[in-house]
C-alpha positions in Angstrom: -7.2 -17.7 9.5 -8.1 -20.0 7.1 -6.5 -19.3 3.6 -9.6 -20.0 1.9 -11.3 -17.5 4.1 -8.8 -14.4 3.7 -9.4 -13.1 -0.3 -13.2 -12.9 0.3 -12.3 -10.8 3.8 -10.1 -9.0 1.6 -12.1 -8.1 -1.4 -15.1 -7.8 0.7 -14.3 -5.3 3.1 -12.0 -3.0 0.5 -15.4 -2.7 -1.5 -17.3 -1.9 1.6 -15.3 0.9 2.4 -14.7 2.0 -1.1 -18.3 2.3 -1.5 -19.1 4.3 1.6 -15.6 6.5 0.9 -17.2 7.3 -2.2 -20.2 8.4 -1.3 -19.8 12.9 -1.4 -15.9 13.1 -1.3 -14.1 16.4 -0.5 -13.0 16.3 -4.2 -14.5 14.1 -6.5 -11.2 14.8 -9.1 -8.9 14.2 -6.0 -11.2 11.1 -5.5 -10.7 9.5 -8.8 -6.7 10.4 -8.8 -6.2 9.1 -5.5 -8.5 5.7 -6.5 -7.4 5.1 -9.6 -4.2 3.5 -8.4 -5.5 0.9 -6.1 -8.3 0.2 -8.0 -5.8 -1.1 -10.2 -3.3 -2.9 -7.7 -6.6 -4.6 -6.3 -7.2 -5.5 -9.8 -3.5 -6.8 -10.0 -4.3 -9.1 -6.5 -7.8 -10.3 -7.7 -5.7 -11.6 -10.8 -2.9 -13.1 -9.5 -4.4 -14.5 -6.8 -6.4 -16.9 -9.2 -3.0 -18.7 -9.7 -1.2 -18.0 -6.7 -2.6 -18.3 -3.6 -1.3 -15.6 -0.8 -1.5 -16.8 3.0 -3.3 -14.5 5.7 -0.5 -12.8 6.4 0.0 -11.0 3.0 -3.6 -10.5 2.7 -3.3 -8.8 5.9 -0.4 -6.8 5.2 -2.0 -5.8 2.3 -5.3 -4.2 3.6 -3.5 -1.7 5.3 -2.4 0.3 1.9 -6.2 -0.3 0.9 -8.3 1.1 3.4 -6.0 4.2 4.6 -5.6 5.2 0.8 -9.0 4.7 0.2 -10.1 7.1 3.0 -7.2 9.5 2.4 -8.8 9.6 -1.1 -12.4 10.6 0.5 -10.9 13.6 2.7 -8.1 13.9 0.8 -4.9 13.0 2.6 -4.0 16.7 4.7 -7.5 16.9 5.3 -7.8 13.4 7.1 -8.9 13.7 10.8 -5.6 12.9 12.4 -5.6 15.5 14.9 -5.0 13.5 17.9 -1.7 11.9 16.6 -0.7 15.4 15.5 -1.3 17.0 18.6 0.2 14.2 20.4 3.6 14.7 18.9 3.3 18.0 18.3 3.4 17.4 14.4 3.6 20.7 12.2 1.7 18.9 9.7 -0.9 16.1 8.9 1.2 12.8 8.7 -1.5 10.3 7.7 -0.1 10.4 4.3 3.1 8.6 5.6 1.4 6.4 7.7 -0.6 4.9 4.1 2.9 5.6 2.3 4.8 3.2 5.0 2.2 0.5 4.4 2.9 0.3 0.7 6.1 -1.4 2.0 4.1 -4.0 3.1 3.9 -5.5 -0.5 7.1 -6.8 0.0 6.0 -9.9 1.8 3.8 -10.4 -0.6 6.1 -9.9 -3.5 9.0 -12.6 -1.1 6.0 -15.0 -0.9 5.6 -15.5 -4.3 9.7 -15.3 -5.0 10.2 -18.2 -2.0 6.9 -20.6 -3.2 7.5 -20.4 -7.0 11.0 -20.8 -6.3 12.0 -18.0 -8.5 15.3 -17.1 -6.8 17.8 -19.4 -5.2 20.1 -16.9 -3.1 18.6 -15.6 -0.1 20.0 -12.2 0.0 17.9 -11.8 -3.5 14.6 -13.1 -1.8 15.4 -10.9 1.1 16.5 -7.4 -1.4 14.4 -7.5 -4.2 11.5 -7.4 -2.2 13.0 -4.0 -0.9 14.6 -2.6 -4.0 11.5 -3.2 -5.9 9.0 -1.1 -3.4 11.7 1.7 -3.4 11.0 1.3 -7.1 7.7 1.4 -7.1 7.6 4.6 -4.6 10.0 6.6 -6.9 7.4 5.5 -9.6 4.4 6.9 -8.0 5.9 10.1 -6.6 6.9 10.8 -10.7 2.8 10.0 -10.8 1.9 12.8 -8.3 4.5 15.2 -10.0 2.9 15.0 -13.3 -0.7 15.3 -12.3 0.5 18.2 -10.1 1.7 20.2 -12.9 -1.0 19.0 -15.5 -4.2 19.0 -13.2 -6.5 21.9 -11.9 -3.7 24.0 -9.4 -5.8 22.9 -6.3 -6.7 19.6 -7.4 -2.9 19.0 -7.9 -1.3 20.4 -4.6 -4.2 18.2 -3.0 -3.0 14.4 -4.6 0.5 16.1 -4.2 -0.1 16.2 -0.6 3.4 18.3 0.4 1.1 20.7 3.1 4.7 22.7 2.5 7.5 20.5 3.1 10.1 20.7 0.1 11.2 17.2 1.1 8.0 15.8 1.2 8.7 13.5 -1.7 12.2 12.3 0.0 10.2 11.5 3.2 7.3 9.6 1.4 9.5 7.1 -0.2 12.1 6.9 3.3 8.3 5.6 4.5 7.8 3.4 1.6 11.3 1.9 2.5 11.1 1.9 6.1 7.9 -0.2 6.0 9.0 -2.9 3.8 12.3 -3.3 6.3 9.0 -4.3 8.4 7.6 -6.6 6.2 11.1 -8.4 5.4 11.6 -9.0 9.3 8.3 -10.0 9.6 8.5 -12.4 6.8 12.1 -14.0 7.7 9.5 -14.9 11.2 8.3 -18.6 10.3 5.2 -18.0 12.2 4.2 -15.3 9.2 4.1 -17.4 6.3 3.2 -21.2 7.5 4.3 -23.6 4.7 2.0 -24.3 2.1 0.1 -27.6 1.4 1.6 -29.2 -2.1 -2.1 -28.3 -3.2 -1.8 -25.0 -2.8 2.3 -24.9 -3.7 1.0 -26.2 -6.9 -1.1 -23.5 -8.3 
């Protein structure tokens, strides 16, 4: 896909589907706790991207996060119709929640793109691990996030953006997804077919 192509893709179809996802949520408070967040991080994109231009690939990767927290957002996340992967496994519980919590991971391509083009780091462990350790951050950071609105919000409104449906180690088990899926993006990133090289043009801003 052509580069210059990708952001408007991007932008475009996140507002598409935030706008139809917010039409007559399950729980407009839920709604706004579960948005908040990546209206910011699309915020942080829109922004860096004016200086740094991602290729496909991250664009890609990051969608994922996007559109499956946006609609977890709508339903709210045990609510989601995920019935046919739960009764295919023979789940106890709604799981779509760590499907969106292993795409966060994904933002560590992004994060190595920018490390490898700006030429930020020079060992390649560090391009390879920071990547990681900062997602596994990042996931402790927003599972703090959930705790405190738990305990500060309306009861309901709280075990709803908590999202446990029961499971004591429900926070564990969202960041081990967090970590698992940026293991994904870092293989996918050491593949040279991921992140073509960048004209100087575009190295340059």
């Amino acid at each position: 896909m052509d580069n210059s192509l990708a952001p408007k893709l991007f932008f475009g179809s996140y507002l598409l589907v935030f706008g139809l996802c917010a039409i007559n949520p399950y729980d407009r408070p839920v709604w706004w706790a579960e948005n908040l967040p990546i209206l910011l991080l699309v915020a942080i994109i829109a922004w860096v991207q004016r200086v740094f231009r991602f290729s496909a690939t991250s664009y890609a990767l990051m969608f994922f996060l996007l559109i499956l927290h946006t609609i977890g957002g709508h339903y709210t996340f045990s609510r989601v119709p995920f019935d046919f992967v739960t009764d295919f496994f023979g789940f106890e519980r709604n799981h779509y929640d760590r499907l969106a919590h292993f795409t966060v991971g994904f933002y560590a391509f992004p994060i190595a793109e920018i490390l490898e083009r700006r030429k930020l780091v020079n060992s390649r462990w560090i391009l390879y691990l920071f990547p990681i350790f900062s997602l596994v951050t990042l996931a402790a950071t927003y599972e703090l996030f959930e705790w405190s609105y738990a305990i500060s919000s309306d009861p309901d409104a709280g075990i709803a953006v908590l999202g446990s449906q029961g499971d004591i180690w429900d926070a564990q088990k969202d960041m081990l997804a967090d970590t698992l899926g940026a293991l994904l993006a870092m293989a996918i990133f050491t593949m040279p077919f991921a992140r073509p090289q960048a004209s100087p043009a575009a190295a340059s801003q």
